[in-house]
GUMARKOL-308146 format. One record per residue: x, y, z of N, C-alpha, C, O, CB in turn; residue in one letter. Coordinates in steps of 0.1 Angstrom, whole numbers, plus 2048, in hexadecimal, padded with zeros to 3 digits. Each point is the difference from the previous one (the first is absolute). Glycine has a CB too. Example, Ala and Ser with C-alpha at 12.3 -4.5 7.8 and 13.67 -1.06 7.14 Angstrom:
<recs>
8847C784E7F780C80080980C80080A8008077E37F4805A
80F8177ED80980B8007F880B80880580B8018077EF7E9S
</recs>
This chain:
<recs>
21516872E8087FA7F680F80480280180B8037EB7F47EDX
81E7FA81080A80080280D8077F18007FA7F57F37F081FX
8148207EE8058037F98087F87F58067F68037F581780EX
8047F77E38067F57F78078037F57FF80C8007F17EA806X
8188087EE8098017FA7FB7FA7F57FD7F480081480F811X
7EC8087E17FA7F87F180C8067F780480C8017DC7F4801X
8257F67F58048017F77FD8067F17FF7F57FA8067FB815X
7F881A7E77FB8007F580F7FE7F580A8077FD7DD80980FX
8137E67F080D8047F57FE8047ED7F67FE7FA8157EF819X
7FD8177E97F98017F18128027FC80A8078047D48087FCX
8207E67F480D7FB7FC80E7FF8097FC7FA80A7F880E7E1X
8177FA8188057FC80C7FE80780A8087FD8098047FA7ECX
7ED81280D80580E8097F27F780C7F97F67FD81182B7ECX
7F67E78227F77FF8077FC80E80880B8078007FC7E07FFX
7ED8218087FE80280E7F77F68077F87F77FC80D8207FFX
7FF7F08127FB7FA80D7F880C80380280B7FE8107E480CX
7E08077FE7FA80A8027FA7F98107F87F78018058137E1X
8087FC8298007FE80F7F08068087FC80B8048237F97F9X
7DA7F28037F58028057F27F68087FD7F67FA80E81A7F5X
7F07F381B7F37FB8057F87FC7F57FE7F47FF80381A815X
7FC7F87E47F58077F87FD7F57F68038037F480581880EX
7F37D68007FD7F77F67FA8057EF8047FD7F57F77F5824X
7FC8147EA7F48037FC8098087F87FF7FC7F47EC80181DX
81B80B7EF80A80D7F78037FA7F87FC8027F580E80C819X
8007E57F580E7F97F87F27FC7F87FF8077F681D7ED81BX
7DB8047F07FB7FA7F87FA8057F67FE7FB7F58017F981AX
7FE81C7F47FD80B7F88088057F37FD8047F57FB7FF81FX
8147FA7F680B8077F68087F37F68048037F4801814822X
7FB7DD7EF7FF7F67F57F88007F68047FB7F58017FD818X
7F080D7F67F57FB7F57FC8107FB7F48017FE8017E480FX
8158297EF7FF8077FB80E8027FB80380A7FA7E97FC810X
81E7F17F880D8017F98017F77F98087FE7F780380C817X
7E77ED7F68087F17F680C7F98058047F57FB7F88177EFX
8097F781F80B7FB80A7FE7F580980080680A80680F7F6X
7F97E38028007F380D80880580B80B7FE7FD7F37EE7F5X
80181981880580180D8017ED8077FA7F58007F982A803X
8197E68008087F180680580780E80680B8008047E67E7X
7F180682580580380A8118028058087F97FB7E07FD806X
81B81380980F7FA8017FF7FE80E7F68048068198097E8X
7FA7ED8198077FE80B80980880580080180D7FB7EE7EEX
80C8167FE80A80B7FE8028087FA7FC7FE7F580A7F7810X
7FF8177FC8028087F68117FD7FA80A8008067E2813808X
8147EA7E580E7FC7F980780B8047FC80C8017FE7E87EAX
81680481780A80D7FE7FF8087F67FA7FC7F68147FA811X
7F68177FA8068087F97F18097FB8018097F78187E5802X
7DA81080E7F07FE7F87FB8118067F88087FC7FE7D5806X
8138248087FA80D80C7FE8097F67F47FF7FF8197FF819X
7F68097DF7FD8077F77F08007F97F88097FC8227F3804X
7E67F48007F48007F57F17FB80B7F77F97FC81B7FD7E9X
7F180F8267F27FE8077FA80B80680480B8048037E2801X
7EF80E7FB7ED8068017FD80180A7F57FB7FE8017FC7F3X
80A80C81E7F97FF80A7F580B80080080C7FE8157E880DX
7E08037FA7F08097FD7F97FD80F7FC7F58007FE8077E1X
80580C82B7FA7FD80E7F38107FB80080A7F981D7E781DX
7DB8077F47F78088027FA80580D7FC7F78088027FE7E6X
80181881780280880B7F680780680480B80080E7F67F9X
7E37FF80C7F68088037F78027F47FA80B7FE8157FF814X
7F07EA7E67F18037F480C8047F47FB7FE7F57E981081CX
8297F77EE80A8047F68077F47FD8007F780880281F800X
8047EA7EA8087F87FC80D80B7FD7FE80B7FA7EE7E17FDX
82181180E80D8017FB8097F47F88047F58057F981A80DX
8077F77E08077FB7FC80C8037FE80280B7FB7EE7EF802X
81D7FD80880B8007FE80A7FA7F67FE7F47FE7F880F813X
8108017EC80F7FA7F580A8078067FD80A8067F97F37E2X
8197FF81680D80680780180C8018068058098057EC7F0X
7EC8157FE8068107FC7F280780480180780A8137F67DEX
7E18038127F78088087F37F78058007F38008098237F1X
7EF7F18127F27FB80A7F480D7FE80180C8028117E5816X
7E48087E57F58087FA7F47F78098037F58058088147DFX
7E57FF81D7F97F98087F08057F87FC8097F88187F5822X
7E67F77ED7F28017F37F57FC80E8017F880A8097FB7D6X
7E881881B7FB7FC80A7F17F57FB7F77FD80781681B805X
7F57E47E87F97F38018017F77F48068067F77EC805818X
80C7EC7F08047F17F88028017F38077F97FA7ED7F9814X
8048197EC8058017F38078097FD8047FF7F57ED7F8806X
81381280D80B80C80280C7F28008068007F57EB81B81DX
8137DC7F68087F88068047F77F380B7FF7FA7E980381FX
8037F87E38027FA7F180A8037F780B7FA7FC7E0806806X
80E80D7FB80580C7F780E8058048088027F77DF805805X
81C7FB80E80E8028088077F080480D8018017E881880CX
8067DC7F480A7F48008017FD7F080B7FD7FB7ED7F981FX
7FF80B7E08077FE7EC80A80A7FE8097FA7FA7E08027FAX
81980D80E8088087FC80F7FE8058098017F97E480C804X
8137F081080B7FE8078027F17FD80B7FB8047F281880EX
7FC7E57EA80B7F47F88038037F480C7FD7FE7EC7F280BX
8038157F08048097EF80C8058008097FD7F87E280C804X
8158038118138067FE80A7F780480B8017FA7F181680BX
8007DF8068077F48028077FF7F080A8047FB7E47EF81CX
8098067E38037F87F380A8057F78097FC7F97E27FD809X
80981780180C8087F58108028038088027F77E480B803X
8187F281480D8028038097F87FF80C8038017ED807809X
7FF7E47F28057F87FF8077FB7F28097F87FE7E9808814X
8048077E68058007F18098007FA7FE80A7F87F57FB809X
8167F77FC80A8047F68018097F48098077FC7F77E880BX
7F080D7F37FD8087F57F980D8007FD80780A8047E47EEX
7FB8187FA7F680D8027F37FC8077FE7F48018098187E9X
7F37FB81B7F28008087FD80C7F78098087FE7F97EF81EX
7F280B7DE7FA80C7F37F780780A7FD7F68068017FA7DFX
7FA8198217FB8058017F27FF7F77F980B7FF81C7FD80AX
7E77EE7F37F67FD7F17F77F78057FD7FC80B8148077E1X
7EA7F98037F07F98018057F67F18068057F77E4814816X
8137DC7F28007F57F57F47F87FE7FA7FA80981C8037FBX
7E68047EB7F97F38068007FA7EF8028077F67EA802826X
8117EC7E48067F97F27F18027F67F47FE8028207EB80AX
7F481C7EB7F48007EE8087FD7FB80B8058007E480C7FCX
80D7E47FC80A7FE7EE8037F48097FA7F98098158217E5X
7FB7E680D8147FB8038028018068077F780580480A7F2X
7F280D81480C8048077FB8108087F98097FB8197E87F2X
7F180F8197FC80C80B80280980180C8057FF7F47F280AX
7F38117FA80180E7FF80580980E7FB7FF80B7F27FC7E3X
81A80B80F8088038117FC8168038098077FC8177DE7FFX
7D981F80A7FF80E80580180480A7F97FD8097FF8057EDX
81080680A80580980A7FC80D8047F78037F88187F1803X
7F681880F7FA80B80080180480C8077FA8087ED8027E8X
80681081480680580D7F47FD80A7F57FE7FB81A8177FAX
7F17E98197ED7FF8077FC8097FE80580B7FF7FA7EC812X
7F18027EE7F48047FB7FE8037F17F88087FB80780081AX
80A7F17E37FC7FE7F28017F97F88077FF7F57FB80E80FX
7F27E98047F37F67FD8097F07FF7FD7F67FA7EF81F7F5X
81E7EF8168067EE8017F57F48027FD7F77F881A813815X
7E67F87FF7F77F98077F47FC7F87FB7F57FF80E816813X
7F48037E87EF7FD7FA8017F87F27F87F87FB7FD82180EX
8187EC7F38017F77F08057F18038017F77F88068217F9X
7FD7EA81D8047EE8027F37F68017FE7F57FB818813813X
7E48007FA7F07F98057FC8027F57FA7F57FE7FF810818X
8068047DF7F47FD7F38047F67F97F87F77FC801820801X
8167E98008097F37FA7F87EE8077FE7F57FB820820805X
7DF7F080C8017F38097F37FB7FB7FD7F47FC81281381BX
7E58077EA7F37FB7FF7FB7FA7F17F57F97FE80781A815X
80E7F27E17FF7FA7F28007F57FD7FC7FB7F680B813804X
8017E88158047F77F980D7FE8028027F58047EE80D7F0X
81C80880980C80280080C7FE80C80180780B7F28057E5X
8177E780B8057FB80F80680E80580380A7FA8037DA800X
7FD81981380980F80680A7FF8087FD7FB80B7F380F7F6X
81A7F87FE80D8008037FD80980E8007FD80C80C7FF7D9X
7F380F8157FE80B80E7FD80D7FC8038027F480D7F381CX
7EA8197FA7FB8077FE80E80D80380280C7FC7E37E5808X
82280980380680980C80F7FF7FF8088098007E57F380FX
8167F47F18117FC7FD7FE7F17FA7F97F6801815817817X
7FE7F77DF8047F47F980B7FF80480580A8057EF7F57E9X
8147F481080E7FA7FC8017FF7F47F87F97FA80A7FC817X
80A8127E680B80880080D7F47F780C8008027EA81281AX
8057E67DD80F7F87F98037FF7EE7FB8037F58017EA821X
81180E7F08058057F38058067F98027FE7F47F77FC80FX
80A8148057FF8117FA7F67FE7FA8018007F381380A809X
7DE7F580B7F28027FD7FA7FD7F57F58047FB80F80A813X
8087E47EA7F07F97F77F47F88047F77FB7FA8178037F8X
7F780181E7F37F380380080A80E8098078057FB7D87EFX
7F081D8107F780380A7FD7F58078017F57FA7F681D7F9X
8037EC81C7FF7FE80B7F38018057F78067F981D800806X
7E97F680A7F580280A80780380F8087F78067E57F87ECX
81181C81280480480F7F27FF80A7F580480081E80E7F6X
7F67E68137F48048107F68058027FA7FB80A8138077FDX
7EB80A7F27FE80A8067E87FF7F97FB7FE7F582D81380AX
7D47F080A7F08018007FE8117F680580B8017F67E581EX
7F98087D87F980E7FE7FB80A8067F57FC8048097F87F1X
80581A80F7FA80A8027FA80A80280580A8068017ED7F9X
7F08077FC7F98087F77F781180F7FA80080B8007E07DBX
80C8298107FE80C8097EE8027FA7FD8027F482180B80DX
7D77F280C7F68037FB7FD8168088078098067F17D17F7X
7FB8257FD7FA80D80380280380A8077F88077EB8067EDX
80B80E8137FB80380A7F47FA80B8007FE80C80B8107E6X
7EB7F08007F67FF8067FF7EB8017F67F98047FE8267F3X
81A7DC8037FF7F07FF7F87FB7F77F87F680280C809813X
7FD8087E07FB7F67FB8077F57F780A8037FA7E780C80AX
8097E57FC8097F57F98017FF7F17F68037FA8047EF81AX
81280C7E58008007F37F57F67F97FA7F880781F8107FCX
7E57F77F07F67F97FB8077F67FF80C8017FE7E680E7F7X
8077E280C8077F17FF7FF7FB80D7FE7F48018138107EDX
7F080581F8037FD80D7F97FA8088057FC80B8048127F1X
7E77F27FE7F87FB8087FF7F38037FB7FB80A7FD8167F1X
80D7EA7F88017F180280A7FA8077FD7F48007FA80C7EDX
81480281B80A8008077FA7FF8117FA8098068178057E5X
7F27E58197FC7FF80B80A80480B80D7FF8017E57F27F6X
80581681480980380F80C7FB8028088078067E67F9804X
8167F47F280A7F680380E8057F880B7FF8057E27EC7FDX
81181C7F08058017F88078107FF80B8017FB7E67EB7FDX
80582080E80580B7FC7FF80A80F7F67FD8078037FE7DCX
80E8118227FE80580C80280E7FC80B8037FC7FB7EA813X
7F281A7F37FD80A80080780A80F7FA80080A7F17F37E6X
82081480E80A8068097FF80E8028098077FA8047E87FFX
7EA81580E80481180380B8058077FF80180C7EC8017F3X
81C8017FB80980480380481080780A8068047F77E67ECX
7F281680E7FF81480680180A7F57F980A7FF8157F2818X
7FB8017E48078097F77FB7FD7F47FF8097F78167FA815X
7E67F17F17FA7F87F27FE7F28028087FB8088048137EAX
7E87EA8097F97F78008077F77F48008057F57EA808817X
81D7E67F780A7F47F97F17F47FE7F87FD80A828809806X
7E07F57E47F77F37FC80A7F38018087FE7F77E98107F6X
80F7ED81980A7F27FB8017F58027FE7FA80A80B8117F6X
7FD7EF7EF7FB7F87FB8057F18088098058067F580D7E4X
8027E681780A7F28068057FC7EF7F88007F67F77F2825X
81E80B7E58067F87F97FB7F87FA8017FE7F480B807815X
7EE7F28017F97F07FF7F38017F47FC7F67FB80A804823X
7F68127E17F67FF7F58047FD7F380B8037FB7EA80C811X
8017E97ED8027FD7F280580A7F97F980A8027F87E77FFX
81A8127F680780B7F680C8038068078097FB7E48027FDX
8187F081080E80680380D7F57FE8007F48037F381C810X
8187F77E680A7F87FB8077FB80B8028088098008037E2X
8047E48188087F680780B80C8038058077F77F67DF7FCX
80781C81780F8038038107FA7F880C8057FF7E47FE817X
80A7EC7E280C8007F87FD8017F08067FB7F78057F781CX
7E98177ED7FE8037F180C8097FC8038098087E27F57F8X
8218017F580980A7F87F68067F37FA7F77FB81D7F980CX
7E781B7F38028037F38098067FB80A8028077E47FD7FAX
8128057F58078087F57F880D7FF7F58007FC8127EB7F7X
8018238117FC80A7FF7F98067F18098047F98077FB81BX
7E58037E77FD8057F37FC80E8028038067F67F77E4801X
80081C8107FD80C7FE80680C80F7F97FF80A7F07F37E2X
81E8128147FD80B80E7FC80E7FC8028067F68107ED819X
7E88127FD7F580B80280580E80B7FF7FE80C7ED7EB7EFX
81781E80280180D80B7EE8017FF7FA8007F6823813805X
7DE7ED8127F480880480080E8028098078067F27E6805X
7FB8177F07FC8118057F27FE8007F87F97FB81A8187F9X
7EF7FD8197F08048007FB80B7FC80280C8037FE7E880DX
7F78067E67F880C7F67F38078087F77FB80780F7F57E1X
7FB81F8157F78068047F07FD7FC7F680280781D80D7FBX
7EF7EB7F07F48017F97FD7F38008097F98027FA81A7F0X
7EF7E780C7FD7F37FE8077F87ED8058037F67E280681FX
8157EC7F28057FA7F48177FA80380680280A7E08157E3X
81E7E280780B7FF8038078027F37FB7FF7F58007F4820X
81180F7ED80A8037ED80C7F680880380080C7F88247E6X
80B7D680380B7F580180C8087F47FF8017F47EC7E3812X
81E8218018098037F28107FB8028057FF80B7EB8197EFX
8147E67FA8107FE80080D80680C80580B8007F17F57E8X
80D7F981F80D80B80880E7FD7FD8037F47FE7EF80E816X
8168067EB80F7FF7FE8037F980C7FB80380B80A8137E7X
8037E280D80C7FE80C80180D80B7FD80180C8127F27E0X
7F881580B80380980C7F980D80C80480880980B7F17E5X
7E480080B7F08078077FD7F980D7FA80480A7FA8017DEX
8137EC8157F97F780680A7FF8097FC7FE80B7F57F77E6X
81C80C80F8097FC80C80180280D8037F880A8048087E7X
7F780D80F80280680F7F47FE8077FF7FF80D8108147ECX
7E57ED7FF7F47FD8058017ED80A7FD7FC80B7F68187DAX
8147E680D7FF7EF80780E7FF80B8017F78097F47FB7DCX
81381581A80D7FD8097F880280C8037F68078148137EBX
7E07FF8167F680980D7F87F58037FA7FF80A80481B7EFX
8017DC7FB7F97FC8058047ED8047F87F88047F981F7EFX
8187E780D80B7F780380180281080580A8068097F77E1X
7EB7F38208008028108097F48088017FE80C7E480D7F0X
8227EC7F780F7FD80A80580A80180080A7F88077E3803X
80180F81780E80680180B7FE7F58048097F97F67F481EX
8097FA7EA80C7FA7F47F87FD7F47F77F880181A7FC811X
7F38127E57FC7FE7F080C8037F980A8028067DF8057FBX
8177F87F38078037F37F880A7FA7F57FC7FB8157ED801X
7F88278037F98027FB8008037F17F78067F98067FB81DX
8117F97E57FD7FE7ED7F77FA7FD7FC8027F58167FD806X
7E77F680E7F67F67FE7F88047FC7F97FA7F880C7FA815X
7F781B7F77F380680280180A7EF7F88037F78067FD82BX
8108007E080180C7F37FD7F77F37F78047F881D80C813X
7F47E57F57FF7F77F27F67F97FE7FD7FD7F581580280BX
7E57FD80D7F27FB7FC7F880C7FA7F77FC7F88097F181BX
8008257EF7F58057FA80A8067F17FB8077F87F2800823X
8217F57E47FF8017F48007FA7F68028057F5803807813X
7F87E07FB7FF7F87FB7F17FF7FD7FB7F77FA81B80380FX
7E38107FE7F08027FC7FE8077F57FC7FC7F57FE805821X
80C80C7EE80180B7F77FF7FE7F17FA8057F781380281CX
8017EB7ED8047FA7F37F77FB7F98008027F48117FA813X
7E67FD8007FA7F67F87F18078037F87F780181A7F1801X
7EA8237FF7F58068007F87FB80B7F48017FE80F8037EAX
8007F88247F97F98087FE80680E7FD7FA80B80B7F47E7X
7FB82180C80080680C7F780C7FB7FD8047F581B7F3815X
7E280E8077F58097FB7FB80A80A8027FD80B7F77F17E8X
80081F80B7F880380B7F27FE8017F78047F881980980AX
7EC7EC80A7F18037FD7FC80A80A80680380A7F57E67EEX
7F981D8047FD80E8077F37FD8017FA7FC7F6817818802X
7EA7EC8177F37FC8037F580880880480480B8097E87F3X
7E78187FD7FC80B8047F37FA80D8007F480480881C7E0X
7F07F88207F67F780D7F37F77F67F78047F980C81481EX
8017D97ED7F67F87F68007FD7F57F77FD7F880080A812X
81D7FC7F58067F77F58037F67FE8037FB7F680281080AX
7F97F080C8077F08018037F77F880B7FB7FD7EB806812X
7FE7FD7EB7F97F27FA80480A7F18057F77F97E17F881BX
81B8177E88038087F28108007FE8067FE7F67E581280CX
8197F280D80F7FE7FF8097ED7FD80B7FC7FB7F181F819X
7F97E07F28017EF8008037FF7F180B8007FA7E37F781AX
8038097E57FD8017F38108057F58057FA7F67DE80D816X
8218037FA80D8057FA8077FA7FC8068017F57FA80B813X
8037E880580E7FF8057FE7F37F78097FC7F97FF811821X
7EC7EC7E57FD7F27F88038017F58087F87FA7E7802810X
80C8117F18028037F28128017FA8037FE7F57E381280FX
8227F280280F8057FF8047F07FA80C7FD7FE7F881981AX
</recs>
């Protein structure tokens, strides 16, 4: 197959993503929710925002301007071409990019944040499996000085066991839909976009509730009140544009603060669904 040039775009921004690899693009369309459109060319000014992915002796390397990483098989490759259109996107942004997870109850959406490994992922998937649309587990977009929320690029990925095992809900999810990524270091679930529950890329809400995550030693989960100034330094870290405002970040958690709509939840092993429960209740 002859080398080729795909377009992903999501609202004006685009990457390119330079490759043989049919079977990939079509992969990665149908886990971003994205349509890949062929190019002919690479646009001026685009060298920045391209993907080149060749494969070398049974290895895949992937490339972007600045670094090159290599996977030694298809779902390692996956998992490493999602990501490298993601920071594409994010560099493209204007706005905040959150470090977070949304997904709409009420009116209006519930947005948590937190540091890795504390349970973004799992409370996004339990949100998803209720029923509850989802914005994202991982990154949102970021407007308004953060009364409305976004849907960003970015696939669910859910960190399983050691020993793999799949979260409950999962079984019903066909091959087509979710890939299972060992990554060496830790085993990634993930989800395609394209599945039922996930919010349009031009859905907007209205922010109602945001959340600092913690991870609790003990089972079970506690939801309590946070000040503004508990919460700041925590959400500024977690702001993954380059270019932000970051008053944006200050006056959205003390515009929480105000109106009682800001919180911690603290989640212990096989809280999940107790911590869900919480957040409904608010």
């Amino acid at each position: 197959m002859p080398v080729k040039t795909y377009r992903f775009a999501w609202q004006s921004h685009g990457a390119h993503v330079r490759t043989r690899d049919t079977d990939l693009i079509a992969t990665l369309g149908r886990f971003l929710g994205l349509e890949p459109v062929p190019e002919e060319v690479l646009p001026a000014g685009e060298a920045d925002n391209l993907i080149t992915i060749e494969e070398t002796g049974g290895e895949f390397i992937i490339a972007t301007h600045d670094w090159q990483l290599s996977a030694g098989n298809r779902e390692q490759l996956l998992f490493a071409a999602l990501e490298a259109i993601g920071q594409i996107f994010i560099y493209d942004f204007p706005g905040a990019i959150f470090h977070a997870g949304a997904f709409l109850a009420g009116k209006g959406a519930v947005a948590f944040f937190g540091a890795p490994q504390s349970g973004k992922s799992t409370l996004g998937f339990a949100a998803w499996r209720r029923g509850l649309a989802l914005f994202g587990d991982d990154r949102i977009a970021l407007m308004d000085e953060g009364r409305r929320v976004q849907a960003f690029p970015k696939c669910v990925k859910l960190r399983l066991p050691a020993l793999g095992a799949h979260p409950p809900g999962a079984e019903n999810l066909t091959s087509e839909m979710v890939v299972e990524a060992d990554l060496g270091h830790e085993i990634r679930f993930i989800l395609a976009r394209t599945l039922p529950g996930f919010c349009p890329y031009d859905a907007v809400a209205e922010v109602g509730v945001v959340v600092e995550l913690k991870r609790g030693v003990e089972g079970g989960a506690t939801l309590a009140p946070l000040a503004a100034e508990d919460a700041v330094e925590a959400a500024l870290q977690n702001v993954v544009s380059p270019e932000y405002e970051p008053m944006e970040i200050v006056r959205l958690m003390k515009r929480q603060a105000e109106n009682g709509r800001l919180f911690r939840l603290t989640v212990g092993p096989g809280g999940t669904e107790h911590a869900l429960d919480l957040l409904l209740e608010v």
